[in-house]
N, C-alpha and C positions, 0 to 999 in steps of 0.2 A: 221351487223352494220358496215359501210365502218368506218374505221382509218381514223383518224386526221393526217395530215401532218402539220408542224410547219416551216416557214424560218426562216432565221436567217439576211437575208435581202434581200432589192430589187432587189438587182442583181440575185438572186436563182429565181426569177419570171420567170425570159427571160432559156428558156433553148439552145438558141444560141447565149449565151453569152460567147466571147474566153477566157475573164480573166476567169471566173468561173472555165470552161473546164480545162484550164492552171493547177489553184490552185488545183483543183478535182485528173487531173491527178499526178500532181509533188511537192505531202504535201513538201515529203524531195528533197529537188534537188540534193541534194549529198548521195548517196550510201555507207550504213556505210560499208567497206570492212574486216567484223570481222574474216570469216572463212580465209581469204588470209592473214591478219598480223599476228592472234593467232597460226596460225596451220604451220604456216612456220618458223623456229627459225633465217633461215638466213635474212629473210625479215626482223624480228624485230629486231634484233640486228642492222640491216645497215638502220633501219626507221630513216626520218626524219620529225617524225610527228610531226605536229604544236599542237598549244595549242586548238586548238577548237575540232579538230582529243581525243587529249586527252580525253579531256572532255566527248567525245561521248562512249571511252572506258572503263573509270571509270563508267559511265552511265549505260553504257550493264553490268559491272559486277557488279554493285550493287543492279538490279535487280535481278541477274542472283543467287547472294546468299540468298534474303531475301527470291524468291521463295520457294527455297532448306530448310530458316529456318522454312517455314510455315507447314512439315512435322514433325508429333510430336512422339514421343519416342510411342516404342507398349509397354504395361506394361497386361502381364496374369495374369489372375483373378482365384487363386488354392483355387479350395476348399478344405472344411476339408474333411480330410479323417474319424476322428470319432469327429463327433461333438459336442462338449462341450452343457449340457442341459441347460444351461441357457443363450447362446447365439444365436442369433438370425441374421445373416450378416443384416446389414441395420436398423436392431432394438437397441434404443438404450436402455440399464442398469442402472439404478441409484443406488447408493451406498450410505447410512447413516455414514460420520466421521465427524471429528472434526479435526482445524489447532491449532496448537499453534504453534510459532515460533519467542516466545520471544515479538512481536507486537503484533500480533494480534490472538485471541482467540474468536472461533466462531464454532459452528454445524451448519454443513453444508452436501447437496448432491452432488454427485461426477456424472455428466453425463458420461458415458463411451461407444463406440462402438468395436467391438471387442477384450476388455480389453485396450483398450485407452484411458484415462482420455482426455475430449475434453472441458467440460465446469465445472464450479461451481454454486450450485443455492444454493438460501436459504432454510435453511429447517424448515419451519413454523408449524411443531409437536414435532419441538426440544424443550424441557421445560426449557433451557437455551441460551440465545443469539442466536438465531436461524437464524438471521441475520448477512451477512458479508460484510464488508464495500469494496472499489475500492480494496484496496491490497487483501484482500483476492479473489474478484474474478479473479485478475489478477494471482494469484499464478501457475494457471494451466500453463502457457509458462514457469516457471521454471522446469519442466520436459521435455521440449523439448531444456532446452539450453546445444549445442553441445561444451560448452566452462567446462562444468561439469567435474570436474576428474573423472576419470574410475576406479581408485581404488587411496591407498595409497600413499604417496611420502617420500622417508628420504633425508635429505636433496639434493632436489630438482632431484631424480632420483627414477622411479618406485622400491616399493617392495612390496615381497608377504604378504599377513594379519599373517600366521604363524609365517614370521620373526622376523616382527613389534612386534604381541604381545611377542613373547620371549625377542625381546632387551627390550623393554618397563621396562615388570614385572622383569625383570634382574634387570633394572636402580633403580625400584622402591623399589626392594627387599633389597639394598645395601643403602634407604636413613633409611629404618626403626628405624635402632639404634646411624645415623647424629645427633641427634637434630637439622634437618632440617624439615622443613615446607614440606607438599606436599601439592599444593595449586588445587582446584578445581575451576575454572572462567567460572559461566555459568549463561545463561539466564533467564530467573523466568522458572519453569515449571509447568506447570498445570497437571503433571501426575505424578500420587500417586504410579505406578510402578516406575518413574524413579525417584522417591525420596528414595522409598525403595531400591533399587539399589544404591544410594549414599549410605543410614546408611549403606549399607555391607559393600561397599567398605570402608568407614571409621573401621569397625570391623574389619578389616583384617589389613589395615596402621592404627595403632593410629594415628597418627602425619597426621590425614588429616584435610585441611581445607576447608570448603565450601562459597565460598564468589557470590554472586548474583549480577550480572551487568547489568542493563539497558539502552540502550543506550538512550531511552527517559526515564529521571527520573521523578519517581514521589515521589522521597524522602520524601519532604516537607508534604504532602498530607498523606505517610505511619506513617512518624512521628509521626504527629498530631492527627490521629487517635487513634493508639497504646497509647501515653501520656492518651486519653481519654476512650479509652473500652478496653487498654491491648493486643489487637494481634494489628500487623503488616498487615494492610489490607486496602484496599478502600470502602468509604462510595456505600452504594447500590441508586440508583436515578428513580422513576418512572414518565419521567414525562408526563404520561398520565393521572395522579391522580391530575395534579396541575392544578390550575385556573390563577397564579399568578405566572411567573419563572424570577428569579433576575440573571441574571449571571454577575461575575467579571472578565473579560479575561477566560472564559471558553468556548471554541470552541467546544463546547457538540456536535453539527452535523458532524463533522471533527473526529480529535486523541484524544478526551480529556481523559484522564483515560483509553485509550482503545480502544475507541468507544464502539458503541452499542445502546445510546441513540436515533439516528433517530427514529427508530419504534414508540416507547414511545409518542415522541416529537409529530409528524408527526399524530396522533392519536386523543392527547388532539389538535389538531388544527382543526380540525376538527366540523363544529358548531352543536351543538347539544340544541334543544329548543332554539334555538336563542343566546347560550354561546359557546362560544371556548377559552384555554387559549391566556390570552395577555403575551406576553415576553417583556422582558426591558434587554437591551444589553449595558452595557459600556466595552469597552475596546478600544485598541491603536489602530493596525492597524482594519484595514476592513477582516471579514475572511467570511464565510460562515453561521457561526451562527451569525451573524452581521447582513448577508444582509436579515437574516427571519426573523431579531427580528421586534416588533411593533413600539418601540423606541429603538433609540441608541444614546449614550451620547460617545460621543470620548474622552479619561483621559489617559494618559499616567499612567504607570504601577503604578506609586508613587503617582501620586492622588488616583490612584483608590482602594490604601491600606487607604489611608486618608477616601475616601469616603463608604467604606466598616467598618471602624472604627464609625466615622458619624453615618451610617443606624444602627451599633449594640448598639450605645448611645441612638438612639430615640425608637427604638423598648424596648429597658431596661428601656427605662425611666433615661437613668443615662445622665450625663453630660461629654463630652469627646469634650477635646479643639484640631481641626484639620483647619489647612488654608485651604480654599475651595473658588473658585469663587461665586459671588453671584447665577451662573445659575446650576453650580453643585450643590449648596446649594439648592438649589430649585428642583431643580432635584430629589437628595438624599431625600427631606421635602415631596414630591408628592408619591416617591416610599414607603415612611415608612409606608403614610398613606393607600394607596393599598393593603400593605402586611399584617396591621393591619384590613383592612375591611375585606379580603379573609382569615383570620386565617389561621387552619391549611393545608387550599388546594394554602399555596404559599408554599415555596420551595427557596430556595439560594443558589448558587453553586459558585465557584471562581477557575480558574489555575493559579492564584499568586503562585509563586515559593515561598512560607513564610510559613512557619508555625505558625507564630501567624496568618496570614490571613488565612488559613485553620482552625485554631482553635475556630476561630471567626465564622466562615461556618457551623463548626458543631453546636457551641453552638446555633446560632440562629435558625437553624433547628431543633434542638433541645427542643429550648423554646417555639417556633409554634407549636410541636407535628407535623412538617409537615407528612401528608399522604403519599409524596414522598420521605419520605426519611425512611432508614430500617436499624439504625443500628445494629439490629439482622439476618443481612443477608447479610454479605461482602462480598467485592469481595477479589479472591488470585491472579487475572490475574498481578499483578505487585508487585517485591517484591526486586526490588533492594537498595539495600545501598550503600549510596554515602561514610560514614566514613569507610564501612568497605574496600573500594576498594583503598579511599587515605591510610587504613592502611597497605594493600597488599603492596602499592608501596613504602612506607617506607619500610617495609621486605625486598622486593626483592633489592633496592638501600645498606640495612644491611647486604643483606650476609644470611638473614635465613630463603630463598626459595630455598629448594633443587630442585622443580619440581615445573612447573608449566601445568596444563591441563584444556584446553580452549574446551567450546564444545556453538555456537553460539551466539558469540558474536565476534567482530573485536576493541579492544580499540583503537590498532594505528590507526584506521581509528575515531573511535566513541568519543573518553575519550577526552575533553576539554583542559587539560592541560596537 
């Protein structure tokens, strides 16, 4: 099959043409003279090259390195000398734990290739939250970050672990009979080993105190509960079970309580015989649970205590006087009546920072018999106190915090005021 030949114009036609010839012959008319300037130091010192000359220099040696960087590093590939039976080079491992880190709390799988955590997946035979939200699967680069300490610091210079624990338990051993405080400042923890580990430690210092900090509170929400079933816990929420889900500033898809709800959520939406749940969204700004809901009613945080007061008058039947627009008022008159046709497969949640507005959340869940809602089955994922921590900081501004020991949590950075 003879090749295509292409001009590039009509002058390439004529092959006795001089200009062609000319251009063919003498691309450069000028000879870049590299080995005579580079290679002779008296020549370049006494150069009086011009600025085009230059140009053509910088030219050559910019080529001249990027070549050189197209060469890549040789890295050897050693194998095991007794190889480990349950790895496999190239095959990857998966591993069954669970995160807790004060945020967020989830069962999850650890993918790994020769004992390197590489990814995080959900683990959908976990009988609890088996699901984890963006942070959690982003957790796995905190194992790669080279900004990590390597070991201990006293003020601000390495020491060995030996040392540390002797000055410590020295410090500690000398507040025993102060009548100081030794104060323990630590994150909720979901492990019943490192609770047990706290009561030692309190059996050994009397004078310990255990105060729990959250840097997302859910005070209000702990409150409220506790005032109505006694512990200190979070409402359980299915809501794959509801027909009908009201929320008041609760970003259930997002951090609300934790997360964990997507699954749930994402389920009951699902149509089944021609039903799936409807959602009805009020709150302030636009969040993520906003942009799924079916309706959204936009109220700043204070109507929406009004309007949640409102919806727990018309569901009780009682009369409760709150200023409301006429289209909130209608709003609220449409939702009561929805919530009342679906009984107990609605459902009411709210992240009002209030405790009578959580108290309100419960009791109406409560009056429904909603299906999604369990409160014989809390949650412990959050368990911080907001009075016990301003009462820390009155101590410690008194004088009767001998010690204080912080295990994740950062208040300079997290504490509001």
């Amino acid at each position: 099959m003879a090749s295509k030949k292409y001009w590039k114009s009509e002058a390439e036609l004529n092959p006795n043409d001089s200009i062609m010839e000319t251009l063919r012959q003498n691309e450069f008319p000028e000879e870049i003279p590299v080995d005579d300037f580079l290679g002779d130091e008296e020549n370049l010192s006494a150069s009086t090259t011009n600025r085009r000359d230059f140009l053509k220099y910088v030219g050559f040696s910019t080529a001249a390195a990027s070549i050189a960087a197209c060469e890549g590093p040789v890295r050897k590939s050693i194998p095991y000398v007794v190889k480990p039976e349950q790895i496999i080079p190239g095959v990857a491992n998966y591993y069954a734990t669970t995160i807790a880190d004060g945020y967020d709390f989830a069962s999850i799988l650890i993918k790994t290739r020769e004992g390197r955590p590489i990814k995080v997946e959900n683990n959908k035979e976990a009988k609890t939250n088996g699901n984890g939200n963006a942070r959690v699967q982003a957790s796995v680069l905190s194992l790669y970050d080279s900004t990590r300490l390597q070991g201990p610091l006293a003020n601000g210079e390495p020491v060995e672990w030996s040392s540390l624990d002797t000055s410590v338990k020295n410090k500690l051993e000398g507040l025993k009979d102060s009548g100081k405080q030794i104060v323990l400042l630590t994150q909720t923890y979901a492990s019943p080993s490192t609770s047990k580990l706290i009561n030692e430690f309190k059996e050994v210092y009397g004078n310990v105190n255990h105060v729990t900090y959250d840097a997302i509170s859910e005070d209000a929400t702990l409150a409220a509960y506790e005032a109505k079933y006694g512990e200190r816990a979070l409402p359980s929420y299915d809501f794959e079970q509801a027909e009908i889900i009201v929320s008041f500033g609760a970003d259930f898809l997002a951090d609300w309580q934790g997360g964990g709800f997507d699954s749930g959520y994402s389920k009951g939406r699902i149509p089944k015989e021609g039903k799936m749940s409807r959602h009805i969204q009020f709150e302030s700004n636009m969040s993520l649970t906003g942009a799924n809901a079916d309706k959204r009613i936009p109220l700043k945080p204070s109507e929406q205590k009004k309007a949640l007061a409102s919806l727990f008058g018309k569901l009780n039947n009682s009369s409760v006087s709150v200023d409301l627009s006429d289209m909130v008022s209608k709003a609220v008159d449409d939702v009561a009546a929805e919530i009342k046709k679906a009984g107990n497969k609605a459902v009411v949640v709210t992240g009002l920072d209030d405790v009578n507005a959580q108290a309100v959340t419960l009791t109406i869940n409560e009056m429904l018999a909603s299906t999604s809602f369990n409160p014989g089955k809390p949650r412990y994922i959050r368990q911080g106190n907001t009075q016990a921590v301003n009462k820390l900081i009155q101590d410690m501004n008194s004088g009767t915090v001998g010690a204080l020991i912080m295990d994740g949590v950062n208040p300079m950075y997290t504490l509001p005021n």
